[in-house]
C-alpha positions as CSV (number, residue, x, y, z in Angstrom):
1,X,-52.4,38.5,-69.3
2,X,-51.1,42.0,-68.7
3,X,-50.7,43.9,-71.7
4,X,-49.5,47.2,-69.5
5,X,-46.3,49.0,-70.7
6,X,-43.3,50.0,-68.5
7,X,-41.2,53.0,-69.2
8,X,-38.9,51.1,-71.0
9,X,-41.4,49.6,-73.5
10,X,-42.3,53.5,-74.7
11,X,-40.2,55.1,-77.9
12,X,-37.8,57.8,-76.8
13,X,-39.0,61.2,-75.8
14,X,-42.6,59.5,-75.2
15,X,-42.0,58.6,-71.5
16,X,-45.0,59.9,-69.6
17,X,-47.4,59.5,-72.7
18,X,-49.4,56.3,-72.7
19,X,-52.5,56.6,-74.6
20,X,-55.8,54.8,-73.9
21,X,-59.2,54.8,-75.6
22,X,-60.3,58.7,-75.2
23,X,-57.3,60.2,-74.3
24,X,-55.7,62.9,-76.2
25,X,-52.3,62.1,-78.2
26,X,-48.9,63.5,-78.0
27,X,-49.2,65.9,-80.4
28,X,-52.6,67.4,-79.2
29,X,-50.0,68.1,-75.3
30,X,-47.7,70.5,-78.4
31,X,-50.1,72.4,-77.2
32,X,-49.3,73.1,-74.0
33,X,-45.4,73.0,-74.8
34,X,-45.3,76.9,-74.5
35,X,-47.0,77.5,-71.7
36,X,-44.5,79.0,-68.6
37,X,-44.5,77.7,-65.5
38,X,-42.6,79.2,-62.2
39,X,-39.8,76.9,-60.8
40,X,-38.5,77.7,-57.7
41,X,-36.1,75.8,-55.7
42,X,-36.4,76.1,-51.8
43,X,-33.3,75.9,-49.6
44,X,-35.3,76.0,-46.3
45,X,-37.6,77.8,-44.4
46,X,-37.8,79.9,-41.0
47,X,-40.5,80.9,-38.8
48,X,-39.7,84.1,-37.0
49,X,-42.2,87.1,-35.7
50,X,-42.1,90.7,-37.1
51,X,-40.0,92.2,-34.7
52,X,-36.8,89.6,-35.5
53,X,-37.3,90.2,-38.8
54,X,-36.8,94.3,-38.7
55,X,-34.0,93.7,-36.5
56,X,-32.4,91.5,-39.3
57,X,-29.4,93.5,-41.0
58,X,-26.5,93.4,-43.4
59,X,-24.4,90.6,-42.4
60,X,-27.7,88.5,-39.9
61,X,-28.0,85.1,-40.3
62,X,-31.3,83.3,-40.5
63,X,-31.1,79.6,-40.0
64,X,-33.5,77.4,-41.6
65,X,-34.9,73.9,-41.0
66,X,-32.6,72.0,-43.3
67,X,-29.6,70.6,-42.6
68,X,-26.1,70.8,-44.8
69,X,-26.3,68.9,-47.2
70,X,-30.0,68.0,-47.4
71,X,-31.8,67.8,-50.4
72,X,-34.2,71.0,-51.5
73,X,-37.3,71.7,-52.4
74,X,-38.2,72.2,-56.1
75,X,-41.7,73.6,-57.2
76,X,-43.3,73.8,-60.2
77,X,-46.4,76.8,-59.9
78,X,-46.6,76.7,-56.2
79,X,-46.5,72.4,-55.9
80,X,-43.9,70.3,-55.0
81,X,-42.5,67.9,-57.6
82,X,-39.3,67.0,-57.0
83,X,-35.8,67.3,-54.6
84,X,-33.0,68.2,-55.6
85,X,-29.1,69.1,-55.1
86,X,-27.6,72.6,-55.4
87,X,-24.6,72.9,-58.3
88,X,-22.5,75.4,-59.6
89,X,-23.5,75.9,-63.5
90,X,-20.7,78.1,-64.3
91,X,-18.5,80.5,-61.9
92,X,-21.1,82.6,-61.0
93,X,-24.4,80.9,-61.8
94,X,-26.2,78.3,-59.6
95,X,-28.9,75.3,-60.6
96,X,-30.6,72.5,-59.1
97,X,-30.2,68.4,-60.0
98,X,-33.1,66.9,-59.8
99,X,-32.2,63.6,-57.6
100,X,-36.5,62.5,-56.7
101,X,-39.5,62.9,-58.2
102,X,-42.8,63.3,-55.3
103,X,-45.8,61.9,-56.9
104,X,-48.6,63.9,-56.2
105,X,-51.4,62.3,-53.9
106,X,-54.0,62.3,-56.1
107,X,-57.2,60.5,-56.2
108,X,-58.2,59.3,-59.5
């Protein structure tokens, strides 16, 4: 018989955190709580050569490969872990919504 848990079988706030013989337990990860990390979301991305670029002034525009309306990039330290949306967060303030997680491709 499978004795695995799904998500839904974890208490609150522990989704993520199964333990297993040898493995740490949530509150030995506190210790990592505090550690920053650099999030950056990515609209798109161009490929042009130097002399484009210095010809690039006020008012230029610099087309990317995405497509209006398709989701973004969002890294965590360089690695992509999710997709997203853009939103407005206030009148003059924008954010990301997180819509897909990418699992890393990881061998274990």
């Amino acid at each position: 018989m499978d004795e695995r848990l799904g998500l839904a079988d974890l208490p609150e706030g522990t989704a993520g955190i199964v333990e297993s013989p040898g493995t740490k337990t949530a509150r030995n990860l506190e210790a990592v709580y505090d550690i920053p990390v650099t999030v950056s979301a990515v609209l798109g991305k161009s490929t042009m050569q130097v002399s484009q670029l210095l010809k690039l002034g006020r008012g230029a525009v610099v087309e990317l490969d995405r497509k209006l309306g398709e989701a973004i990039d969002i890294y965590v330290n360089n690695r992509l872990v999710a997709r997203g949306e853009v939103v407005m967060v206030d009148d003059s303030r924008l954010g990301v919504t997180m819509t897909e997680i990418v699992k890393a491709d990881r061998a274990l």
